[in-house]
C-alpha positions as CSV (number, residue, x, y, z in Angstrom):
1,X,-13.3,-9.1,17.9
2,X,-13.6,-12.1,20.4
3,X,-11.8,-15.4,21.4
4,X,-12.7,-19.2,21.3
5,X,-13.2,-20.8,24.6
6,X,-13.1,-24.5,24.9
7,X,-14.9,-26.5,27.5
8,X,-12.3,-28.9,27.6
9,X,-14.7,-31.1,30.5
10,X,-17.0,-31.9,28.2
11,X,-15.3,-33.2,26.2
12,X,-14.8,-36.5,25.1
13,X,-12.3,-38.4,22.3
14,X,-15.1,-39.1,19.7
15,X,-16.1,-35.6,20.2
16,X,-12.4,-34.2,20.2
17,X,-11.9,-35.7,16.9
18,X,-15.3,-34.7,15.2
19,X,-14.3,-30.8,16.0
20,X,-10.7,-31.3,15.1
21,X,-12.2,-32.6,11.6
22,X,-14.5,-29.7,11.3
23,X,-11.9,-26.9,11.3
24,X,-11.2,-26.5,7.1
25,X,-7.3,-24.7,7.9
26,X,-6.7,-27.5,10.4
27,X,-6.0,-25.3,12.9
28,X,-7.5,-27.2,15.9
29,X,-5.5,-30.1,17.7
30,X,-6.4,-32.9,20.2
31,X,-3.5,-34.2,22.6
32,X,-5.3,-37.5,23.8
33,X,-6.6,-35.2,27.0
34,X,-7.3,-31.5,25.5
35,X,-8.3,-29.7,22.2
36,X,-6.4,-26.3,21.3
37,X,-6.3,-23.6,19.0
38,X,-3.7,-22.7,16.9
39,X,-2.8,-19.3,15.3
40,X,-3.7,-20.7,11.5
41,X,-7.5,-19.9,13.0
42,X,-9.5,-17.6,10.5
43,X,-12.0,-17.4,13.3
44,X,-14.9,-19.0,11.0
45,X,-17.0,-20.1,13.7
46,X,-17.7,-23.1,12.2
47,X,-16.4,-25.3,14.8
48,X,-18.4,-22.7,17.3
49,X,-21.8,-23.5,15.2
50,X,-21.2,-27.5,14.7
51,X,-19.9,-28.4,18.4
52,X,-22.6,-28.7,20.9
53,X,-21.5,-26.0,23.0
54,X,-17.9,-27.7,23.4
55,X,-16.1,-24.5,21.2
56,X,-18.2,-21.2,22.4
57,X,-16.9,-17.5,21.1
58,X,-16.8,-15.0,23.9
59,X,-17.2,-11.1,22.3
60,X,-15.4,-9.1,24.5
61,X,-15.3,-5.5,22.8
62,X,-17.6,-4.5,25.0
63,X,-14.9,-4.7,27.2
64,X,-12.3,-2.4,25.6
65,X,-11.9,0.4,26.4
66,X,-12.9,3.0,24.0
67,X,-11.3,6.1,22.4
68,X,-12.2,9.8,23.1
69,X,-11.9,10.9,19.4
70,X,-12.8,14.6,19.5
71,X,-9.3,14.6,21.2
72,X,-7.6,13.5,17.8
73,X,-7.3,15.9,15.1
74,X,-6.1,16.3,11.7
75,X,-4.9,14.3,8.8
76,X,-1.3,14.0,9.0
77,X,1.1,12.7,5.9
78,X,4.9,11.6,6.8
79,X,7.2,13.4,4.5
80,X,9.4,10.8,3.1
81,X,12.8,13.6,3.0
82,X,15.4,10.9,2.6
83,X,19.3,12.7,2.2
84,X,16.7,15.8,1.5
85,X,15.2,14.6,-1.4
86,X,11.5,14.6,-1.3
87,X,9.8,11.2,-2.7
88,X,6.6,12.1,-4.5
89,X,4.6,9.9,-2.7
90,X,4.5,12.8,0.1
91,X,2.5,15.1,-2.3
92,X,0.4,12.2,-3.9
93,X,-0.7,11.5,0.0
94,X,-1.1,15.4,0.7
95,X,-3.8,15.1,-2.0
96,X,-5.6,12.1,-0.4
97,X,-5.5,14.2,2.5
98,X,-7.3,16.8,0.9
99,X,-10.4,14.6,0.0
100,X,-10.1,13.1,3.4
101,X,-10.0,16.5,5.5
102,X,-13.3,17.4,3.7
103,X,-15.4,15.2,4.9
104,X,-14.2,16.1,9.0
105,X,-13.1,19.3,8.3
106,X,-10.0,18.4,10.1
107,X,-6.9,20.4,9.4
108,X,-3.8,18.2,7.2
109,X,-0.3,18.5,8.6
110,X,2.4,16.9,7.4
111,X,5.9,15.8,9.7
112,X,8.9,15.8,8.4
113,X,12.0,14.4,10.0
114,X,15.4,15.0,8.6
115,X,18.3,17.7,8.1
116,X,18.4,21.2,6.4
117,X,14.4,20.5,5.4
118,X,13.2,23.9,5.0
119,X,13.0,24.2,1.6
120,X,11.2,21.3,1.0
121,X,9.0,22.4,4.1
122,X,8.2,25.0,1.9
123,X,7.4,23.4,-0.9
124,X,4.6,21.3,0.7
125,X,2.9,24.6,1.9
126,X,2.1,25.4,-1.9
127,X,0.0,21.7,-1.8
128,X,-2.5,23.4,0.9
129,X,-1.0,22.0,3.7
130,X,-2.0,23.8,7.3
131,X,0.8,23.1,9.1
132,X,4.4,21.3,8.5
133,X,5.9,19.6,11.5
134,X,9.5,19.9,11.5
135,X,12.3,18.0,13.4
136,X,15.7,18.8,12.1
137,X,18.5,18.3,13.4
138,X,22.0,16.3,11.8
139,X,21.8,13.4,13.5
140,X,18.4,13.0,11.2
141,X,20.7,13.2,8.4
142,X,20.9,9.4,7.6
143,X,18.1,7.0,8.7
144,X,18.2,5.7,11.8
145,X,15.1,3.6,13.0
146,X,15.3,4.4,16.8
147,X,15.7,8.6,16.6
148,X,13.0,8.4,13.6
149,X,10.8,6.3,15.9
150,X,11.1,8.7,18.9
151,X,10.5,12.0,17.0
152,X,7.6,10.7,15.1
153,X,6.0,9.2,18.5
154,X,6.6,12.5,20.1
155,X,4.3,14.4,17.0
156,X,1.6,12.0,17.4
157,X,1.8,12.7,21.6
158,X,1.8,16.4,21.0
159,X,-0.6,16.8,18.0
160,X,-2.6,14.0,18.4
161,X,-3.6,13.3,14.6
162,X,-6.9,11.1,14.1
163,X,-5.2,9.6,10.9
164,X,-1.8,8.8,9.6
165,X,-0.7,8.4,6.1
166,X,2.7,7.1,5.3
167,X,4.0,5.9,1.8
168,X,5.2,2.7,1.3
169,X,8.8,3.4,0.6
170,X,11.7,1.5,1.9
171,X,11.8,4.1,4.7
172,X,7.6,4.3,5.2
173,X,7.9,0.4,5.5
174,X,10.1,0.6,8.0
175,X,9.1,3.1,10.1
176,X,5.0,2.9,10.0
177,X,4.7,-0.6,11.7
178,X,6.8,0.6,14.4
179,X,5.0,4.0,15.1
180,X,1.5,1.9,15.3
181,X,2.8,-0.8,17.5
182,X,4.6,2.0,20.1
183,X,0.7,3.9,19.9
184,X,-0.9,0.1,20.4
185,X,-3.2,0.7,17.3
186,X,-3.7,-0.8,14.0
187,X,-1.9,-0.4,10.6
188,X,-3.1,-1.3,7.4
189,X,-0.3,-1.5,4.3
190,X,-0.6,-1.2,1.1
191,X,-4.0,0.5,0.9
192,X,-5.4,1.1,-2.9
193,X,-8.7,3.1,-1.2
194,X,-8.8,5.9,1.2
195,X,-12.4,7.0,2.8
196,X,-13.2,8.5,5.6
197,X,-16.3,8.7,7.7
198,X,-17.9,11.3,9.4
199,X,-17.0,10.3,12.7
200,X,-13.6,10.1,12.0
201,X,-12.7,6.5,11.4
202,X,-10.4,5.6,8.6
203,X,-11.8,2.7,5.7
204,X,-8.3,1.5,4.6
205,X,-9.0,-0.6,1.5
206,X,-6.9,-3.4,0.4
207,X,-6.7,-6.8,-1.7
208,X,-6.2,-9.3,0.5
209,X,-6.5,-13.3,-0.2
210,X,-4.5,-13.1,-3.1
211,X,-6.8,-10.2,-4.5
212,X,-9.5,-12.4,-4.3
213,X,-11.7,-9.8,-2.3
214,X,-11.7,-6.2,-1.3
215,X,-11.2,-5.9,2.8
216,X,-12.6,-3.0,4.3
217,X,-10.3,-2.7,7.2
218,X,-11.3,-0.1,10.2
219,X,-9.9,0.9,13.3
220,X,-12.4,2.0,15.7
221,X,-11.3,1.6,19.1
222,X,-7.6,3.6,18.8
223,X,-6.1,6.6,17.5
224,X,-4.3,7.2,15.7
225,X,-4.9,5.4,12.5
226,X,-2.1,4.6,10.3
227,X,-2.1,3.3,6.7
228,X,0.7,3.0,4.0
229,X,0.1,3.8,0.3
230,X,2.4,3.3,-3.4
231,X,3.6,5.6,-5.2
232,X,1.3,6.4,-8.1
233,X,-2.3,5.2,-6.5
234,X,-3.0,8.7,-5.3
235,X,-3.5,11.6,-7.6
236,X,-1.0,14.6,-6.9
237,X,-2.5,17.7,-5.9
238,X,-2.0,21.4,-7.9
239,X,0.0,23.6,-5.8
240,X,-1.6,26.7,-5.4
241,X,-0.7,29.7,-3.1
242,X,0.3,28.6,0.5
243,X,-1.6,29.8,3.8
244,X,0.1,27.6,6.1
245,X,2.8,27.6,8.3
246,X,5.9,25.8,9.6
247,X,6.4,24.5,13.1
248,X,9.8,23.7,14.3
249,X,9.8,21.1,17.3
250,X,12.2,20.8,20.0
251,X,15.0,17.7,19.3
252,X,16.2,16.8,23.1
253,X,18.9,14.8,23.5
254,X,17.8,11.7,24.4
255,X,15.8,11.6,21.6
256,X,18.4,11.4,19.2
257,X,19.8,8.1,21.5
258,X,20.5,5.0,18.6
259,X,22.2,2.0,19.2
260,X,23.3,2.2,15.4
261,X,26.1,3.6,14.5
262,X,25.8,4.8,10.2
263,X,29.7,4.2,9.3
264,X,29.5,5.2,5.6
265,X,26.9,5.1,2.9
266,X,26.9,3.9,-0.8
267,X,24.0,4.9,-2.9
268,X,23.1,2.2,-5.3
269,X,23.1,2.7,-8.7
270,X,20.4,4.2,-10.5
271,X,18.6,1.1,-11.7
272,X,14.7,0.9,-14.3
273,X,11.8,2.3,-12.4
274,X,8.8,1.1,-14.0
275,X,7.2,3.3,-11.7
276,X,8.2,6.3,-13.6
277,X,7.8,5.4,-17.1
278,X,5.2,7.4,-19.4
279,X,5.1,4.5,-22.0
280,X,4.6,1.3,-20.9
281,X,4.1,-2.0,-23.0
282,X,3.5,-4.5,-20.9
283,X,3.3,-8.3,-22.0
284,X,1.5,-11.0,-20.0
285,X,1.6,-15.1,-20.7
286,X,-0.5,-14.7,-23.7
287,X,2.7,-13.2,-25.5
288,X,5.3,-15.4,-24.8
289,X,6.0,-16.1,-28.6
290,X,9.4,-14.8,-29.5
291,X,8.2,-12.3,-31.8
292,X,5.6,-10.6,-30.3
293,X,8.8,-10.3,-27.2
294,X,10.9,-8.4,-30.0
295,X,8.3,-6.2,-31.2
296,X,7.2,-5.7,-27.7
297,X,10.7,-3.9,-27.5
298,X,10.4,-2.4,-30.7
299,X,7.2,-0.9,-30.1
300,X,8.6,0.3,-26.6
301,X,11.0,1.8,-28.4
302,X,8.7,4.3,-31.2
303,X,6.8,5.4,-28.4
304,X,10.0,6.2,-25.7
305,X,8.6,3.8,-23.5
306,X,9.5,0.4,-21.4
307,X,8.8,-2.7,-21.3
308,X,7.2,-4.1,-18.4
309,X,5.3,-7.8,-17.9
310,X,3.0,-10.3,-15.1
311,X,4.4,-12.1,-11.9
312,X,4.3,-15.3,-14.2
313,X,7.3,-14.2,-16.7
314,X,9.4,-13.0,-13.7
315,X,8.9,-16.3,-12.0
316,X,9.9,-18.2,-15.3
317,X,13.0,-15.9,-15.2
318,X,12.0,-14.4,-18.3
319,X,12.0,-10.5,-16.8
320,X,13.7,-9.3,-13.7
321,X,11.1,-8.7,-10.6
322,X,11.9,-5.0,-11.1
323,X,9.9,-4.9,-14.3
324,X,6.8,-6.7,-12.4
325,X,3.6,-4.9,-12.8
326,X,1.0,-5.7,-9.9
327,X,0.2,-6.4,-6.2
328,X,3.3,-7.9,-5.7
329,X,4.9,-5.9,-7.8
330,X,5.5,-2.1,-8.8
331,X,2.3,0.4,-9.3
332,X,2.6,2.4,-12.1
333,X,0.2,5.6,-13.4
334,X,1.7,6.1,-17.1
335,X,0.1,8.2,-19.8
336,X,-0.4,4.9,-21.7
337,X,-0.1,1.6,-21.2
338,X,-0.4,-1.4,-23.8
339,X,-1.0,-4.8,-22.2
340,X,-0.4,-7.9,-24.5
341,X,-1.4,-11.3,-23.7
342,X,-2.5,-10.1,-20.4
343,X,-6.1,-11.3,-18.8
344,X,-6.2,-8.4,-16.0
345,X,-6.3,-10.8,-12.5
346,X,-7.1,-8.4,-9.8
347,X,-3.6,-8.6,-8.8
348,X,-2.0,-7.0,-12.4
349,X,-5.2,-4.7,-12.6
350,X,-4.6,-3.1,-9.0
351,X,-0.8,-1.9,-10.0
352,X,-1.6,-0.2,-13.3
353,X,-5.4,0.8,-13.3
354,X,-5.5,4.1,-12.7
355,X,-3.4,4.7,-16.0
356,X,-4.2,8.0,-18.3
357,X,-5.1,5.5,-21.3
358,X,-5.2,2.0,-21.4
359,X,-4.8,-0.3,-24.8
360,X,-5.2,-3.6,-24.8
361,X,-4.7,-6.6,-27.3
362,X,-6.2,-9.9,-26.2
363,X,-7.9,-13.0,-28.5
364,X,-10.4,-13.5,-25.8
365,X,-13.1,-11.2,-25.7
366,X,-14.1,-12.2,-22.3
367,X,-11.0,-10.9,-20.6
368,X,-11.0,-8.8,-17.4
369,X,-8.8,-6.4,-18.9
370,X,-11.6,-5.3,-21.1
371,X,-12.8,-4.0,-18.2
372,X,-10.8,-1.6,-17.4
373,X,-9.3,-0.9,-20.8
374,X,-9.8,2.1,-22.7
375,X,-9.3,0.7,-25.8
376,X,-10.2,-2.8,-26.3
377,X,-8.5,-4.8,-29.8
378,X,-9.5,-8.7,-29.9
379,X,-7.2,-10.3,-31.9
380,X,-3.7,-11.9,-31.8
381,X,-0.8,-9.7,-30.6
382,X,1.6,-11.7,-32.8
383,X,-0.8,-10.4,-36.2
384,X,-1.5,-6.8,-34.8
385,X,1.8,-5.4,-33.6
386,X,3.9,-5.9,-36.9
387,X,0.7,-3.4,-37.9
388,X,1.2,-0.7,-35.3
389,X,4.5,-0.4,-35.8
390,X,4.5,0.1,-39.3
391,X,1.5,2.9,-38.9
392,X,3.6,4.8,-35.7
393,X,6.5,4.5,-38.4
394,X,5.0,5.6,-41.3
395,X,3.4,8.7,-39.1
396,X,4.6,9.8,-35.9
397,X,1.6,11.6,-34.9
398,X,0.1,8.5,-34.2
């Protein structure tokens, strides 16, 4: 990575205004007397290749400092133990870690942060975990940012773990962007691919643009490397017999300092998780017609399932954002899945492809869905659903 320098000498009004034309996110200025660069600049280059030396990039990685990596090792995954219950996302990441540590042959550890956690410490031994990092103590009880922050910073300043998975919980989200920014590396959210390489470094794989493209993100230069996942993009592991063991790390004082004082706490109601449905029908703008909506339900219904839809029938306030499928929305792994009316963007297909079995039910042939789809059916949902439902009534097995 580099910067733009601007010879501001050479420069003249007529050329000022060629090179503030040239910039396509109109991020360059001109003041009457100097040009600058504004932080809407996807550093293109174009205004580097098309200025006559005026704009110049200057490379200076050379210049950074680099890391010593044989001193960070291990795979670490941050238990999310919120009021002692384990999110599943932990073991989901524990697997990941697996494939990772294979590659390196680094060790996986896992921290965990919290109150009364040794039962669920020992519960993630039995996913092949070499060593659990404990910090208990009451004061971890609720979520606080600032204790959280200090006890996590002090495991990656004793441990010294090449990579750091969190999951992207409301506590993960929270917490991870903090952690990298106290280490001064990089963080990538929302990762759908995990590989590693064999010298250590992290490819964190993400949509980005909108889904438009795949980046390949990479943090070379500093350890550790830190990434957030969803629940349900990562395959759990089988627990098998555990060999590792429990570490319990020292909880000083002043680590446990928080301007925040926790007063009371109200758990919210237990509200639809599409996240953990087994049936899902989901319906997309190509099944807007009323009753392809009802037997959308109905069919739901037969198979003990939900009904879940695209970012455009939330926006038209035709489903709550909770039953969103998609980048933007919740990822979801169920045994089966029946899209209706749905084309498969990138964005829809990222939340929901790694289903068990996917059915889907478009008129155009052409669809991206079809892609992905396990069972393709061209044809109208509104003609083939009355259909299904009359078969899965008529015999259950189906």
């Amino acid at each position: 990575m580099g910067n733009l320098v601007i010879n501001q000498k050479a420069l003249t009004p007529e050329k000022a205004a060629n090179i503030v034309k040239l910039c396509p996110f109109s991020a360059i200025s001109y003041n009457g007397s100097e040009l600058s660069i504004s932080a809407a600049c996807k550093m293109c280059k174009i205004c580097v290749r098309k200025s006559e030396g005026i704009v110049e990039y200057i490379d200076d990685s050379h210049a950074r400092k680099s890391v010593d990596k044989s001193l960070w090792n291990g795979i670490c995954v941050f238990a999310d133990c919120t009021r002692n219950k384990l999110h599943r996302v932990t073991c989901e990441l524990i697997g990941k870690a697996h494939e990772l540590a294979k590659v390196t042959n680094h060790p996986v550890y896992v921290i965990m942060i919290g109150y009364q956690l040794d039962k669920n410490a020992r519960r993630l031994l039995r996913y092949g975990v070499d060593k659990v990092f404990v910090y208990d103590h009451p004061q971890f009880a609720d979520f606080r940012i600032e204790p959280f922050t200090a006890a996590f910073y002090d495991f990656i300043q004793k441990i010294k773990p090449s990579s750091v998975l969190v999951g992207a919980t409301d506590l993960g989200r929270q917490l991870a962007p903090r952690i990298a920014a106290r280490c001064r590396t990089g963080l990538t959210a929302d990762c759908t691919v995990l590989e590693m390489k064999e010298n250590t470094d992290l490819v964190q794989i993400r949509p980005a643009f909108g889904g438009n493209i795949m980046a390949q993100i990479i943090t070379p230069n500093t350890r550790p490397q830190f990434c957030t996942a969803r629940y349900k993009v990562f395959s759990e592991p089988v627990p098998t017999e555990p060999h590792g063991e429990i570490i319990r790390m020292d909880v000083p004082f002043e680590m446990l300092v928080s301007d925040i004082e926790i007063i009371s706490t109200t758990l919210k109601p237990t509200d639809i998780d599409i996240s953990e449905a087994k049936v899902i029908v989901a319906v997309g703008r190509g099944a807007l017609d009323d009753a392809v909506m009802e037997n959308a339900k109905e069919l739901a219904k037969l198979l003990g399932g939900i009904v879940a839809c695209t970012r455009p029938l939330v926006e038209n306030s035709i489903f709550d954002a909770k039953r969103q499928i998609g980048l933007s929305g919740r990822t979801v792994k169920p045994k089966l899945i029946i899209c209706l009316g749905i084309s498969g963007a990138v964005q829809f297909a990222a939340g929901m492809k790694s289903s068990e079995c996917i059915v889907a039910i478009n008129t155009d042939k052409n669809a991206p869905i079809f892609d992905i789809a396990h069972y393709c059916i061209v044809g109208d949902a509104a003609a083939i659903l009355p259909e299904l439902i009359t078969k899965i009534r008529e015999n259950r097995d189906v």
